[in-house]
C-alpha positions as CSV (number, residue, x, y, z in Angstrom):
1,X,26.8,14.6,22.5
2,X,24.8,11.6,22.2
3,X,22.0,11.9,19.6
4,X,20.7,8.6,20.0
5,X,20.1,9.7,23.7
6,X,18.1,12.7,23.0
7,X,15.7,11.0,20.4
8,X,12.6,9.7,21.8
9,X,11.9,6.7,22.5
10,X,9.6,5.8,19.5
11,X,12.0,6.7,17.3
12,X,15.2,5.6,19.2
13,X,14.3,2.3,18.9
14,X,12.6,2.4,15.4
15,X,13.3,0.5,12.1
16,X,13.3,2.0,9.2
17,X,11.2,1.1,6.4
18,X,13.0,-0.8,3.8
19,X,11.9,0.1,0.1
20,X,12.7,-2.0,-2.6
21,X,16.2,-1.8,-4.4
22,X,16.7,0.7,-7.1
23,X,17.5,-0.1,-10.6
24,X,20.0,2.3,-10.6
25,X,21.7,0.6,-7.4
26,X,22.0,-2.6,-8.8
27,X,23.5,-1.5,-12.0
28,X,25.7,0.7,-10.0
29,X,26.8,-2.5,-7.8
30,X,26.6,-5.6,-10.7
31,X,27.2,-3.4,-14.1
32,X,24.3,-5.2,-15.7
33,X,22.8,-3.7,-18.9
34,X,19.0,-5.3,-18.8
35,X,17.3,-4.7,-15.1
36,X,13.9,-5.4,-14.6
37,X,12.1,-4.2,-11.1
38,X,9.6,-6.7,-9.9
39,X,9.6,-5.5,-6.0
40,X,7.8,-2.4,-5.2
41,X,4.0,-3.3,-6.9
42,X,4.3,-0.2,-9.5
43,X,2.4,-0.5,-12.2
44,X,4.1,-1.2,-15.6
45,X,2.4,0.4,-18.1
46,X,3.1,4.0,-16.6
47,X,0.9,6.6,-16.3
48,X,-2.0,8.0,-18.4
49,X,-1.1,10.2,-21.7
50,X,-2.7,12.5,-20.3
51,X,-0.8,13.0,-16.9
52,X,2.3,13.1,-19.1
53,X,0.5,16.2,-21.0
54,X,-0.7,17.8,-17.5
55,X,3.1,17.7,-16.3
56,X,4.7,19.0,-19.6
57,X,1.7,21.9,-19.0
58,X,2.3,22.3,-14.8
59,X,5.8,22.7,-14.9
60,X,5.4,26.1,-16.8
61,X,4.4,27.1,-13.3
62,X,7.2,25.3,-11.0
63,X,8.0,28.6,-9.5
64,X,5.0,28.8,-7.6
65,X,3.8,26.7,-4.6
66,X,1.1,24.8,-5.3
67,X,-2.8,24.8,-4.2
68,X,-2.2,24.1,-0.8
69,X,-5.8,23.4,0.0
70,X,-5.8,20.5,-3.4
71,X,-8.9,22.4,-4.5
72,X,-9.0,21.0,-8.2
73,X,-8.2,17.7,-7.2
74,X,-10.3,17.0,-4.2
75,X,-13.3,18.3,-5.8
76,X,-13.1,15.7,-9.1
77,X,-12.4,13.1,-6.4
78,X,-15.3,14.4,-4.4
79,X,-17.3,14.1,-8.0
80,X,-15.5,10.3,-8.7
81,X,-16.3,9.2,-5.0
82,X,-19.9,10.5,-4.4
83,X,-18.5,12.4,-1.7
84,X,-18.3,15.6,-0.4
85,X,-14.6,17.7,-0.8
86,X,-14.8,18.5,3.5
87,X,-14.1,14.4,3.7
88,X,-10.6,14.2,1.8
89,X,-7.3,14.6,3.0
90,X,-4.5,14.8,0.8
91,X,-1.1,13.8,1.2
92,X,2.3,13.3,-0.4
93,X,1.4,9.2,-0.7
94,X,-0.8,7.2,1.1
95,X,2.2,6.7,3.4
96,X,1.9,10.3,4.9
97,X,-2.1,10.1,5.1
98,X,-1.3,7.2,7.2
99,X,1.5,9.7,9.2
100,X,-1.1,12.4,10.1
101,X,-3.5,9.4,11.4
102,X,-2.0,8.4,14.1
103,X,-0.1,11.8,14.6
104,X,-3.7,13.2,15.0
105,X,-5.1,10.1,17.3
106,X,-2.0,8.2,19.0
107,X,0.2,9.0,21.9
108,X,2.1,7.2,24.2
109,X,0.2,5.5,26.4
110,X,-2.6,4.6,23.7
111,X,-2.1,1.8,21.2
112,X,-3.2,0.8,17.4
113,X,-3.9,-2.6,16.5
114,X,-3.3,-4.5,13.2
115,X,-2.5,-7.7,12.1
116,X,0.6,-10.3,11.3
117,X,2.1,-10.3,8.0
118,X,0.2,-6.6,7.6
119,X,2.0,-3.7,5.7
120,X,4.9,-2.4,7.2
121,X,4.0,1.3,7.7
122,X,1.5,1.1,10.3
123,X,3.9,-0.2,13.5
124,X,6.4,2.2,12.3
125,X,3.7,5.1,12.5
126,X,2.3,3.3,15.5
127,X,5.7,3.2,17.4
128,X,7.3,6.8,16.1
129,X,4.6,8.8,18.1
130,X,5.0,6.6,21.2
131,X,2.1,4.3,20.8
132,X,2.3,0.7,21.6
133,X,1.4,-1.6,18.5
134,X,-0.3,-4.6,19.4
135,X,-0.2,-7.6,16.7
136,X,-3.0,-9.8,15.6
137,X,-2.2,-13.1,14.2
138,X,-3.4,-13.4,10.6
139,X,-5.6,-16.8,9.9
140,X,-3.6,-19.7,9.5
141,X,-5.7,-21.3,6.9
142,X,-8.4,-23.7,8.6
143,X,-10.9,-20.7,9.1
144,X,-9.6,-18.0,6.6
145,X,-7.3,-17.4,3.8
146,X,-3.6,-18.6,5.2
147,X,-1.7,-15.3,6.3
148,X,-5.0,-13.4,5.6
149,X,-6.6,-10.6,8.4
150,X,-8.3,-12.6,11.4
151,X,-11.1,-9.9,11.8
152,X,-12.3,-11.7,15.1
153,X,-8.4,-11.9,16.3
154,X,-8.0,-8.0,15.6
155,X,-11.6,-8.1,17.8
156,X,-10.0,-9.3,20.9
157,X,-7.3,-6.7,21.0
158,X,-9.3,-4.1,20.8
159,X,-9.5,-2.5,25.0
160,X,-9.6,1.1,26.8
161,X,-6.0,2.0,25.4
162,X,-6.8,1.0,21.1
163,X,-7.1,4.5,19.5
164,X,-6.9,3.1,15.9
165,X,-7.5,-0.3,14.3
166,X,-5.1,-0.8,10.8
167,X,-6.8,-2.8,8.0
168,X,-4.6,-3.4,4.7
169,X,-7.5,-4.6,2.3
170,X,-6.3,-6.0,0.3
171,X,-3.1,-6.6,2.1
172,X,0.4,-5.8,1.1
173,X,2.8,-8.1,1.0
174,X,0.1,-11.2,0.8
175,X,-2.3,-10.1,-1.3
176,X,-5.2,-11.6,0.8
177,X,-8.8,-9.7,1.4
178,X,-11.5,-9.3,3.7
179,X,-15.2,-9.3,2.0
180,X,-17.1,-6.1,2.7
181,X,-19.7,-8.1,4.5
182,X,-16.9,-9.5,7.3
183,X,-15.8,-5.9,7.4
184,X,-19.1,-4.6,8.1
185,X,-19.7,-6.5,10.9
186,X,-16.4,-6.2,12.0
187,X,-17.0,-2.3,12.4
188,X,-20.3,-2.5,14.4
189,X,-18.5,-5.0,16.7
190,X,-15.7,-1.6,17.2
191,X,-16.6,1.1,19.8
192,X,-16.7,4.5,18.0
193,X,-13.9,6.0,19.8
194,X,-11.6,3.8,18.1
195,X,-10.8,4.9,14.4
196,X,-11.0,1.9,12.2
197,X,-8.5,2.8,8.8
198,X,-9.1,0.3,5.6
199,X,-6.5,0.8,4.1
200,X,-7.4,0.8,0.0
201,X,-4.3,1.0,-1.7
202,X,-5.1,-1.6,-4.1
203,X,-8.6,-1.2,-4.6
204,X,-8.7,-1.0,-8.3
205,X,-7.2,-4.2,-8.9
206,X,-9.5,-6.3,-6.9
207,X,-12.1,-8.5,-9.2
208,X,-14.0,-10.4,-7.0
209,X,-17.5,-10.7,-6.5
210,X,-17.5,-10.1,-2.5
211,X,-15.2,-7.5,-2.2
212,X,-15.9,-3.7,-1.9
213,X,-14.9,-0.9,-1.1
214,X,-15.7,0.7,2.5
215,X,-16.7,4.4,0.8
216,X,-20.3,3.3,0.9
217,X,-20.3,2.8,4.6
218,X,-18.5,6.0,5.9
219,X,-22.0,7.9,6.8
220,X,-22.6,4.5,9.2
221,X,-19.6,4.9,10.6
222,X,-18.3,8.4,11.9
223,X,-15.2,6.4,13.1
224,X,-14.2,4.7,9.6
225,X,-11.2,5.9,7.4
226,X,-10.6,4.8,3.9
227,X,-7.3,5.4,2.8
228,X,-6.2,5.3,-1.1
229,X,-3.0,5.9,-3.3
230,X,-2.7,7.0,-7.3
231,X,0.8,5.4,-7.0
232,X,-0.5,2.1,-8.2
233,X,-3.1,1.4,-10.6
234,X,-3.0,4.8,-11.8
235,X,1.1,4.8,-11.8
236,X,2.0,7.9,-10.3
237,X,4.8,6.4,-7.6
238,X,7.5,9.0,-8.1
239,X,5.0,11.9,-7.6
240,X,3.8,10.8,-4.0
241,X,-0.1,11.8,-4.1
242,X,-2.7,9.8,-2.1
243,X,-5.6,10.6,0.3
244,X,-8.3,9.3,2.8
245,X,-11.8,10.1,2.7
246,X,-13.7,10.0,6.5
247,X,-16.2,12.2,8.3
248,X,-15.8,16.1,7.5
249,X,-15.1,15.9,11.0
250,X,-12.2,13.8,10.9
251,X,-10.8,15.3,8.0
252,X,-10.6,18.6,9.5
253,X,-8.5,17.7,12.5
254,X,-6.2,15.4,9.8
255,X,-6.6,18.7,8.2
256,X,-4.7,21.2,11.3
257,X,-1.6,18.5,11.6
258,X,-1.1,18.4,7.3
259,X,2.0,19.9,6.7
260,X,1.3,23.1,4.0
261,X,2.1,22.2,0.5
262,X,2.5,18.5,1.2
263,X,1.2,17.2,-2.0
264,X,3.6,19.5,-4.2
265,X,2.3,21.0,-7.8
266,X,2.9,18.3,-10.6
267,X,1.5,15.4,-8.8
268,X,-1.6,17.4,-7.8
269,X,-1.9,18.1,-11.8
270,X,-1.1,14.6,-12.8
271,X,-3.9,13.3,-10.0
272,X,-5.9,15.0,-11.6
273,X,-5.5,13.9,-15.2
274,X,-5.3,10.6,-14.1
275,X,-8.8,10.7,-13.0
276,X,-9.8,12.1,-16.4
277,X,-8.2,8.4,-17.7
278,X,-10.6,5.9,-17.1
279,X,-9.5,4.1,-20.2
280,X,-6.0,3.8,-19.3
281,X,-7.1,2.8,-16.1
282,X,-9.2,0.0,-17.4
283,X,-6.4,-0.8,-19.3
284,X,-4.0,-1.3,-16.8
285,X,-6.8,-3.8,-14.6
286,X,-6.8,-5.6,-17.9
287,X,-2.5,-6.1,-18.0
288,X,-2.6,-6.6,-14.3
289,X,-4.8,-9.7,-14.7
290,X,-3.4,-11.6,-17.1
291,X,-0.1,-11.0,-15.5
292,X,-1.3,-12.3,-12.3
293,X,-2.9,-15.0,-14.3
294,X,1.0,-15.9,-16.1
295,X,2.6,-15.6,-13.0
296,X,0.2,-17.7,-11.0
297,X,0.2,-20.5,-13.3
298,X,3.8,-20.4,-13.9
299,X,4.4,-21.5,-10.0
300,X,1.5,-23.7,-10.3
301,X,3.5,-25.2,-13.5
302,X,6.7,-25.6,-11.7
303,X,5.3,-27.0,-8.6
304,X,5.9,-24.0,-6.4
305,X,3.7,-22.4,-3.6
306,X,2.4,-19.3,-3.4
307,X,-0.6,-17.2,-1.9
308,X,-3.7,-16.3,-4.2
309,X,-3.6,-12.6,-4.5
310,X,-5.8,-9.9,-5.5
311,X,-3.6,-7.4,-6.0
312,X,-0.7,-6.2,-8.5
313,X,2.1,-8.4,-6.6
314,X,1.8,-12.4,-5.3
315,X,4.2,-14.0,-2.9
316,X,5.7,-16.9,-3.5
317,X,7.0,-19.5,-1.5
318,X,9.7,-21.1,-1.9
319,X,9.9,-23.4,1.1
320,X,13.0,-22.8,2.4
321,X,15.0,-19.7,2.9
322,X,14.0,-17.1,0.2
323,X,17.6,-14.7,0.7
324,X,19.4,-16.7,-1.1
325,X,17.5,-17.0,-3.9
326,X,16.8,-13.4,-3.8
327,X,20.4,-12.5,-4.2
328,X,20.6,-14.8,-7.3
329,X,17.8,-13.0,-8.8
330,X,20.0,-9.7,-8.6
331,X,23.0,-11.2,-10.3
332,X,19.9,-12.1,-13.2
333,X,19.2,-8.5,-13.3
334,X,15.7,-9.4,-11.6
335,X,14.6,-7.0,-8.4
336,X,11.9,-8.8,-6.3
337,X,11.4,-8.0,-3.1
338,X,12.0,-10.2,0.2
339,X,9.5,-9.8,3.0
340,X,11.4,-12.1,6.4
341,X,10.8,-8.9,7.9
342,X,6.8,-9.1,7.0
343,X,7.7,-13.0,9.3
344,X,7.4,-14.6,5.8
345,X,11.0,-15.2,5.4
346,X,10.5,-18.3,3.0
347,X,8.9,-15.7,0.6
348,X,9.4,-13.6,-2.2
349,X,6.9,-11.2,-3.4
350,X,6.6,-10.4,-7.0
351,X,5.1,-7.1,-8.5
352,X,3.0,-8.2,-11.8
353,X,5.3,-6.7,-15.0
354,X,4.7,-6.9,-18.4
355,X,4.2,-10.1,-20.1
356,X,7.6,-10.0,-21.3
357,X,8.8,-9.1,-18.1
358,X,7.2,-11.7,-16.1
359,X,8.5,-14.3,-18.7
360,X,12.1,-12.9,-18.0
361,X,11.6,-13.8,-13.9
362,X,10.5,-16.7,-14.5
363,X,13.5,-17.9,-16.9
364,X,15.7,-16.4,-14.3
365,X,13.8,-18.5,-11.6
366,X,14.1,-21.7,-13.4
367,X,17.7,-20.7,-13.9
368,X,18.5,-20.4,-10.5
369,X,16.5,-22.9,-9.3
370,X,17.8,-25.5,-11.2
371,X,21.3,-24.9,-10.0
């Protein structure tokens, strides 16, 4: 038997997606006692006090399946948003909310749209249910923010076949945005039978004056999507809880493909709390900008590239191939995170740590540069 043969197509032909290395990996391979993990854009403080208490409290009840409707949860979002509890779709990560889009709106013979350089989930998504993904090239710096979202090239691609436009904003791996005005126009340029997603994961890190978020615009837009995580800013990445927020309609046919139970107990719990946090939140913006600040001013010290980000991460660019220097950084005990197959492959891209820890990459970088 050939499995390969009976898969289909989308999937036959399919690349995984390639998460960052584990800590435990590297030690496992290299033996090293001090690891730090620069490459998947968690956020190092942790979670909220509080979420720690809600899990200590929820587990009391691991026996049981949990709410599979996210009642508690999606109504103090539904409180936290301004919206209404019919417009939210949970899901184990952002990652799956993005699954059950184009699940619910792609097929083969119909196609999403998104741009170079943008996160790596969406062709995969695009390509496992059989649609075609057609690529955008991002701005190349004389009309918009090098490797940035080309709103008028993601325009153009746009025909009879598009079912869903994907818009990473800000964008993982570079960190660029779009303004909410650009976006706004953008959408009112879109038919509404295509489903425009913004993709929000790092929302609460942005801190400039012309971005924000797309919430405020969903009753304009019956076609609009805003998709959000809690395993960033709010450092929940090992639970896997995230959500989108569109037209009740839209979120009840999201709603029919959700797998039962997909957002499991704890992390509905820890959600939760972590709403009831806005201090630790606040606190975590805070750690997140003067990292971004150390890091940014360390390449800017050592004469190195890199693209202006609004986000927890910033590439860097090292001007030549970035693998090698990348598999030096391991043998430092530094994780960062290459992204050739983003087509950056002179890049690195470098989750914001601690002060300490930021200080410890950029020793190692100097170390290995120097060479």
């Amino acid at each position: 038997m050939n499995p390969q043969r009976l898969a289909a197509p989308g999937v036959r032909d399919l690349s995984p997606y390639q998460p960052g290395k584990p800590m435990v990996e590297l030690q496992r391979e290299l033996g090293l006692s001090r690891i730090i993990k620069l490459a998947s854009n968690e956020n190092p403080r942790g979670p909220s006090p509080k979420v720690v208490e809600a899990i200590q409290e929820g587990i009391r009840e691991i026996r049981l399946y949990p709410d599979g409707s996210g009642y508690r949860l999606k109504t103090r979002l539904a409180e936290t948003l301004d919206v209404g509890s019919d417009q939210i779709t949970l899901g184990n990560g952002s990652n799956d909310v993005l699954e059950l889009i184009a699940r619910t709106f792609l097929s083969r013979g119909f196609s999403a749209v998104f741009s170079e350089h943008a996160f790596a989930v969406y062709p995969i998504v695009t390509q496992a249910v059989g649609a075609t993904g057609i690529v955008a090239p991002a701005h190349d710096g004389t009309s918009g923010p090098h490797y940035g979202h080309d709103l008028k090239a993601l325009a153009t691609r746009v025909d009879r076949h598009t079912r869903i436009v994907f818009i990473a904003n800000p964008n993982n791996p570079t960190g660029t945005y779009v303004p909410q005005a650009e976006l706004r126009g953008f959408l009112a340029l879109i038919p509404d039978d295509v489903i425009v997603v913004i993709d929000e994961a790092y929302v609460e890190y942005v801190e400039v004056a012309d971005y924000r978020s797309m919430l405020s615009f969903l009753s304009d837009f019956p076609n609009l999507i805003v998709t959000r995580t809690f395993s960033k800013a709010h450092g929940l990445a090992g639970l896997r809880v995230g959500y989108s927020v569109s037209s009740p309609e839209i979120a009840d046919l999201l709603n029919r493909v959700r797998q039962p139970f997909n957002v499991n107990s704890l992390a509905l719990d820890a959600a939760e709390a972590a709403l009831a946090d806005p201090e630790h939140l606040a606190r975590s913006i805070d750690l997140n900008r003067q990292g971004l600040d150390q890091l940014a001013g360390g390449f800017t010290a050592r004469g190195l590239h890199y693209i202006p980000s609004v986000g927890n991460f910033i590439a860097l660019d090292l001007n030549r191939s970035a693998a090698p220097v990348y598999e030096s950084l391991l043998r430092e005990g530094v994780i960062v995170r290459p992204i050739s197959n983003y087509g950056l492959p002179n890049h690195l891209r470098v989750t914001v740590g601690t002060e300490e820890e930021n200080h410890y990459f950029l020793s190692a970088l100097d170390r290995i540069l120097g060479q």
